[in-house]
C-alpha positions as CSV (number, residue, x, y, z in Angstrom):
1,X,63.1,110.4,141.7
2,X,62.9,112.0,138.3
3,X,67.1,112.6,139.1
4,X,67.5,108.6,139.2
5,X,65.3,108.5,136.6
6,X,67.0,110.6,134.2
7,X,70.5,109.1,135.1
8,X,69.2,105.5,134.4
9,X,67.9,106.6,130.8
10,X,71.3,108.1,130.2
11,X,73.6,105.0,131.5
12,X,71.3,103.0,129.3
13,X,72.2,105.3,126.4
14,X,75.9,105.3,126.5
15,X,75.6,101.4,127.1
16,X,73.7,100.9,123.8
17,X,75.6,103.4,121.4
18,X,78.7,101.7,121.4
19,X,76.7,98.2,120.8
20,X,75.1,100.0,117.9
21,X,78.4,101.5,116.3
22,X,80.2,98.0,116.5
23,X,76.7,96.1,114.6
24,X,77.1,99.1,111.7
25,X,77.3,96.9,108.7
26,X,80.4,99.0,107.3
27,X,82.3,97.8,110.9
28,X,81.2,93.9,110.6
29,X,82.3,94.0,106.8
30,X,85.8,95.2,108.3
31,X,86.5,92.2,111.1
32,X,84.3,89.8,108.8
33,X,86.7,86.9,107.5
34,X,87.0,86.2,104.0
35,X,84.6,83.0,102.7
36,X,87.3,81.2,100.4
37,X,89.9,79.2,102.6
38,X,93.7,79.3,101.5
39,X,94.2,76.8,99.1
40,X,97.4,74.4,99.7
41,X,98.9,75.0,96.2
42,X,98.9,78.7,96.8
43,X,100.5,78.5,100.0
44,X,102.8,76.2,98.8
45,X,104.1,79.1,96.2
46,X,103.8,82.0,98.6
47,X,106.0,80.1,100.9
48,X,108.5,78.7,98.2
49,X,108.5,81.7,96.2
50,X,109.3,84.3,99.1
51,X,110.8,81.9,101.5
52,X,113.4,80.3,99.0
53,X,115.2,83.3,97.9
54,X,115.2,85.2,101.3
55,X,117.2,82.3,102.3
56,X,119.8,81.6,100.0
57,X,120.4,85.4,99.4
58,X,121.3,85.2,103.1
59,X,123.8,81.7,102.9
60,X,125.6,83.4,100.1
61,X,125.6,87.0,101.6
62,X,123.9,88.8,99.6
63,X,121.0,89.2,102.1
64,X,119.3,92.9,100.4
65,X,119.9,91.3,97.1
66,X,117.3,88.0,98.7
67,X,114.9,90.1,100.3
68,X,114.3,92.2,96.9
69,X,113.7,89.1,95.0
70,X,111.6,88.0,97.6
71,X,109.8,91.4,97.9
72,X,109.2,91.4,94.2
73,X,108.0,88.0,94.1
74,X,105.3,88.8,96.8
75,X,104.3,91.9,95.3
76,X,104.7,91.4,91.5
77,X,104.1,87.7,91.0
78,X,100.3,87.5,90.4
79,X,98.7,85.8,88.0
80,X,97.4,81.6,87.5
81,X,98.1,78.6,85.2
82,X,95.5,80.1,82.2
83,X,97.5,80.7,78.8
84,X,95.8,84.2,78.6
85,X,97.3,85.0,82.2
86,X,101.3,85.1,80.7
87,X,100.6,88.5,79.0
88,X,98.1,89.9,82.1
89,X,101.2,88.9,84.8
90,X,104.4,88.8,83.3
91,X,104.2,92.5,81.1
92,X,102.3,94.7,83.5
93,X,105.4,93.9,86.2
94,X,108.4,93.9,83.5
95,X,106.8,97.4,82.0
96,X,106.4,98.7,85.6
97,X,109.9,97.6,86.6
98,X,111.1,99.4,83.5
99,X,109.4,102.6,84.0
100,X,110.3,102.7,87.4
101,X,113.6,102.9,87.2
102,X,113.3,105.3,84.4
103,X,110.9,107.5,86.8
104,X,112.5,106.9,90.5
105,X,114.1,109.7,92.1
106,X,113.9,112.1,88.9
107,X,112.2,116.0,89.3
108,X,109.1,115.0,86.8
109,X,109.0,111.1,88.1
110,X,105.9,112.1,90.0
111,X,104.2,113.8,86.3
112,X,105.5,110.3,84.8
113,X,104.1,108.3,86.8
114,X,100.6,109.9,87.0
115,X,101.1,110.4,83.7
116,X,101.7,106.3,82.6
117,X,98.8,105.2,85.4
118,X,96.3,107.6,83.5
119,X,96.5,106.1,80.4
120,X,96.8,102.6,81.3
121,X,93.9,102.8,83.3
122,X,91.5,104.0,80.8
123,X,93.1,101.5,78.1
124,X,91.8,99.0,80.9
125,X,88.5,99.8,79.2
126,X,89.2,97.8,76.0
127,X,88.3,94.2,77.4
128,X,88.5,92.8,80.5
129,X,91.8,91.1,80.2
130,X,94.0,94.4,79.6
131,X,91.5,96.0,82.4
132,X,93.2,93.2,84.4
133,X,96.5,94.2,83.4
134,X,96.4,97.6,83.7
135,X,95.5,97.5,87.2
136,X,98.6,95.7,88.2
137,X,100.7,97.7,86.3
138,X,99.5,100.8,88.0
139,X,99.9,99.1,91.4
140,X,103.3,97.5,90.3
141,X,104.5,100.9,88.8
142,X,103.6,102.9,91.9
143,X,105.2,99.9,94.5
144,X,108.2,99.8,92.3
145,X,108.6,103.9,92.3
146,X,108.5,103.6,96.1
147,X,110.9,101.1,96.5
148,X,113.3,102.4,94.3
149,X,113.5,105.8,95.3
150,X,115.1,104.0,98.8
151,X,117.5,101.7,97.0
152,X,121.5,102.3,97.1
153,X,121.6,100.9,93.4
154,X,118.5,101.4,91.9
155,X,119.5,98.9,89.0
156,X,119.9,96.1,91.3
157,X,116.8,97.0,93.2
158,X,115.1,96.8,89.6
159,X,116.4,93.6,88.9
160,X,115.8,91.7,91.5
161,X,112.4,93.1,91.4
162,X,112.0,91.6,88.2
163,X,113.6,88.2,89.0
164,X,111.3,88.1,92.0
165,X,108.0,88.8,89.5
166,X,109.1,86.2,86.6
167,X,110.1,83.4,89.8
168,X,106.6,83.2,91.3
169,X,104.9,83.3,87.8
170,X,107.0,80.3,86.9
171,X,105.8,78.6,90.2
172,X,102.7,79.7,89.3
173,X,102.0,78.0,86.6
174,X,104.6,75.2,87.0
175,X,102.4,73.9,90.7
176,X,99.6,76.6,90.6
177,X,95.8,75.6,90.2
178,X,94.7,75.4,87.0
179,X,92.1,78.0,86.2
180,X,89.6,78.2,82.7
181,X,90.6,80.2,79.9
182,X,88.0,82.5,78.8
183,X,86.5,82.2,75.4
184,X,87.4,83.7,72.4
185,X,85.3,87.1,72.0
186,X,83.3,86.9,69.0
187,X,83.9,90.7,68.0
188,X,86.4,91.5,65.5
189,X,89.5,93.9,66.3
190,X,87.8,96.7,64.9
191,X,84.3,95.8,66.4
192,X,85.9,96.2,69.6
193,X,87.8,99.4,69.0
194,X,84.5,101.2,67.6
195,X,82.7,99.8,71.0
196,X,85.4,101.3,73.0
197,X,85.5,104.8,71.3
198,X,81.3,104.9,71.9
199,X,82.4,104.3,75.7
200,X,84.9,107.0,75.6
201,X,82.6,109.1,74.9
202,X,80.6,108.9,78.4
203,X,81.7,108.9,81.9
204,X,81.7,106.1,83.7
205,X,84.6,105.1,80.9
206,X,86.7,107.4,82.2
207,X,85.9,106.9,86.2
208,X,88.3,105.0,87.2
209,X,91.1,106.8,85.6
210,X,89.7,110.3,86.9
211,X,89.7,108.8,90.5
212,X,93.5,107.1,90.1
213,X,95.2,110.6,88.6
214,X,92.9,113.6,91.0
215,X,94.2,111.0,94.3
216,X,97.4,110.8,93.3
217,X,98.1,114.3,91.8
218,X,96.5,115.0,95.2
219,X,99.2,113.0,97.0
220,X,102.0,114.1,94.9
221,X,100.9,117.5,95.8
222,X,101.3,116.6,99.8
223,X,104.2,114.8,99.2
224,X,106.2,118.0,97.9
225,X,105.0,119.8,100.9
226,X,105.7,117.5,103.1
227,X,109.2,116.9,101.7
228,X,111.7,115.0,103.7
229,X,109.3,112.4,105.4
230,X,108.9,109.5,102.9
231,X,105.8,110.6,101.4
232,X,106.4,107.9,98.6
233,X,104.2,105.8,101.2
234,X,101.2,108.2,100.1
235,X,101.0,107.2,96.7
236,X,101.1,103.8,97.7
237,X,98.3,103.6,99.9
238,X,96.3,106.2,97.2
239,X,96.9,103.2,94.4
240,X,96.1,100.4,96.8
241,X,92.9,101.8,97.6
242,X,91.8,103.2,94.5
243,X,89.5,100.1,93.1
244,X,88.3,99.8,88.9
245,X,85.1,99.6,90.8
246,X,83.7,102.3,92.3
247,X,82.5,102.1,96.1
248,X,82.2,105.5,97.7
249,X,83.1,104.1,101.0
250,X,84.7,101.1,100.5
251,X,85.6,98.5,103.3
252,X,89.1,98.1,102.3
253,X,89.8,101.8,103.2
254,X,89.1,101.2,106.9
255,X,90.5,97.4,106.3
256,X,94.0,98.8,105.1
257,X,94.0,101.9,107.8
258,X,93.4,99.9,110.4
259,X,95.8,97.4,109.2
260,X,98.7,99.7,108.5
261,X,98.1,101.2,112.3
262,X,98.4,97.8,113.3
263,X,100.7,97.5,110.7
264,X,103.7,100.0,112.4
265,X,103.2,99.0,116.2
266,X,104.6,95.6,115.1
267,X,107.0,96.8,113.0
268,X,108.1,98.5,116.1
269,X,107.8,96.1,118.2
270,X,110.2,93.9,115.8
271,X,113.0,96.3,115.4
272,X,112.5,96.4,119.3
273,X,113.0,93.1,119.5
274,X,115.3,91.7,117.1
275,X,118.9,93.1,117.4
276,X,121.0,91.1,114.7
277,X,120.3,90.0,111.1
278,X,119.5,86.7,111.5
279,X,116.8,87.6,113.3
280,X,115.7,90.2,111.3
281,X,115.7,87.6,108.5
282,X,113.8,85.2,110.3
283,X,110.4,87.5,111.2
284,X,110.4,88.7,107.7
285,X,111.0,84.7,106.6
286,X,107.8,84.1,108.9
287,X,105.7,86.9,107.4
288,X,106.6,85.7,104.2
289,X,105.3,82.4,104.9
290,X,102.2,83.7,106.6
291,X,101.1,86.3,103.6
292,X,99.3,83.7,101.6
293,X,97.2,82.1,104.8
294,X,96.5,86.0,106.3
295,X,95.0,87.0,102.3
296,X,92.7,84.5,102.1
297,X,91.7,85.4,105.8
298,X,91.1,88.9,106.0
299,X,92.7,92.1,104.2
300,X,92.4,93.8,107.4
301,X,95.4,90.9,108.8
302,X,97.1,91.0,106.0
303,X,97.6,94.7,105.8
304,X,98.9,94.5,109.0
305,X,101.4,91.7,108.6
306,X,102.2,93.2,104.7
307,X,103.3,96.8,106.2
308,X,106.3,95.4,108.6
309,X,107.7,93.0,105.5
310,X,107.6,96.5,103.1
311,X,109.2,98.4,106.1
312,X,111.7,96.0,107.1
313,X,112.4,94.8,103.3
314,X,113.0,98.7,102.0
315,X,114.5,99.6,105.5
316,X,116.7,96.7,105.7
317,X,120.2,97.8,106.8
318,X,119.3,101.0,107.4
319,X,119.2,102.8,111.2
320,X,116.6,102.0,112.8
321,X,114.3,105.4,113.3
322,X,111.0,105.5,115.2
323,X,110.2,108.8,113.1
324,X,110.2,106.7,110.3
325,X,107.5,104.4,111.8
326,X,105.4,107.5,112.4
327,X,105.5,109.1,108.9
328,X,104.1,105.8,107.2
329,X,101.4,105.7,109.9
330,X,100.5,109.4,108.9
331,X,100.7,108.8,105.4
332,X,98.6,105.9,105.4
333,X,95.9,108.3,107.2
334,X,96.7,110.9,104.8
335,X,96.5,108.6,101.8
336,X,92.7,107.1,102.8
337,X,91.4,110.7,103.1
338,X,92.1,111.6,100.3
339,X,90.9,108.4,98.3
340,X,87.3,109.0,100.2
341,X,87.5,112.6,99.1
342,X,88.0,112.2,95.8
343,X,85.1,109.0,95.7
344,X,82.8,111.6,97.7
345,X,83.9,114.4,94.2
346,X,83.1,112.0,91.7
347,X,79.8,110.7,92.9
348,X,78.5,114.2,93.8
349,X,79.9,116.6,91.4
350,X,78.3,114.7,88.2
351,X,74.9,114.1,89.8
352,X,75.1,117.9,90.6
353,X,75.7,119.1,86.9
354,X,72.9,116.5,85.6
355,X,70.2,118.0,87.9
356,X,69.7,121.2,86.1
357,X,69.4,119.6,82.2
């Protein structure tokens, strides 16, 4: 008796852990959909704006030359129809564009780049719209370094990485929605710079650029040892996850793990799939298409549908390698860790050393 018992109080155990794990708020935060529908006008421009120069690079031939314009234009082309917006869309992805070509593939590109995120991420401090624009040009820089380091002509790569960025902000704000300018700020230029050299001066000014440069020094770092593998993907994932505001565990870590996981098996299945170009070109058409409905959705589904457009798009006449597939999967692991370290260092270490005073 006390046997069935005790076998009845464990079955009802294992039945209600798993029940318990999956109502963890951190888990329903991860499948939860986004509130805000897609609007139409945006997936109107997501569809032109990727869609349009995929296909004519592919009428004319020049199908690597359409998918980097479309690549860019998906990944560089952010922004709205505000007047302030020109300067926080169309100079963080020119300036990234520029330095990455100066920075891809060189010995010290790695030092560069850390180097050029550092600073712009604590000038982000200054006001809120260069805090805007210094997080896309860290993103930008770091997706452009990674993209170009796989390029046959790193030039062309750049340019059409360019052309891509300047052809969806024209869309933009030629059919985008119309969004408020902010107000003028009612501190002087030198107001502003004394109220930012007071900031300096504590911590939490310099958070956010402390967390960017220790994950990605820390990535560069695995990178080198791991030489040969495409660790470029680490840095990626390390910028992408690294938000201005601070979360220790933030939701889009798992969201974008889980994602890219999902993120490689349809890649693979893809490449399994699709034997010619025009096939090739057609999923990553579709995906394309799709980005702007999946965003609004969830960031867990569009990680998973934006990692098989990167692969394909940087891969893209290249053989097709299932080690490949692996090493962004392990990066991507890789890459989280070590942003959840580094959050888990800065929200412990300073507590630590304010204790004792």
């Amino acid at each position: 008796m006390a046997v069935a018992t005790n076998w009845r109080r464990r079955a009802t155990t294992v039945r209600i852990v798993p029940v318990r794990l999956l109502d963890h708020p951190h888990l329903r935060a991860v499948f939860e959909p986004a509130p805000d529908p897609a609007r139409l006008r945006e997936l109107v421009v997501g569809m032109i704006g990727v869609g349009t120069p995929v296909l004519l690079g592919y009428l004319a031939g020049q199908t690597r030359l359409g998918l980097g314009i479309g690549l860019g234009a998906m990944l560089l082309g952010g922004g709205s129809r505000a007047r302030g917006d020109l300067f926080e869309s169309v100079m963080p992805a020119f300036a990234a564009v520029g330095a990455g070509l100066v920075l891809a593939g060189t010995r010290w590109g790695d030092g560069g780049l850390i180097a050029l995120t550092a600073v712009a991420a604590l000038l982000g401090g200054y006001s809120r719209p260069l805090a805007i624009a210094s997080v896309r040009f860290c993103v930008y820089l770091v997706l452009c370094v990674g993209v170009l380091e796989s390029a046959p002509d790193k030039v062309i790569a750049g340019a059409a990485f360019a052309i891509g960025a300047v052809w969806n902000i024209v869309l933009r704000r030629a059919i985008g929605e119309v969004t408020a300018t902010e107000p003028p700020s009612p501190y002087t230029h030198a107001q502003r710079i004394a109220a930012f050299r007071r900031r300096l001066r504590g911590l939490a000014a310099w958070h956010y650029c402390l967390r960017l440069t220790a994950g990605l020094a820390a990535a560069s770092i695995v990178r080198q040892v791991w030489s040969g593998h495409h660790g470029a993907w680490l840095l990626i994932t390390v910028v992408l996850l690294t938000e201005r505001v601070f979360e220790r565990f933030p939701v889009k870590v798992s969201q974008r793990a889980l994602g890219v996981t999902l993120g490689v098996v349809l890649t693979w299945a893809i490449l399994s799939l699709t034997r010619s170009v025009t096939a090739t070109v057609i999923v990553i058409a579709a995906l394309a298409a799709a980005m702007p409905v999946l965003r609004a959705k969830s960031y867990l589904l569009y990680s998973a549908a934006m990692t098989p457009l990167i692969l394909l798009v940087i891969d893209f006449g290249q053989p097709r390698n299932d080690a490949l597939l692996l090493d962004r999967f392990i990066a991507t692991l890789v890459g989280s860790a070590i942003v959840l370290l580094v959050n888990v260092a800065m929200d412990v270490i300073p507590t630590r050393k304010a204790r004792p005073s």
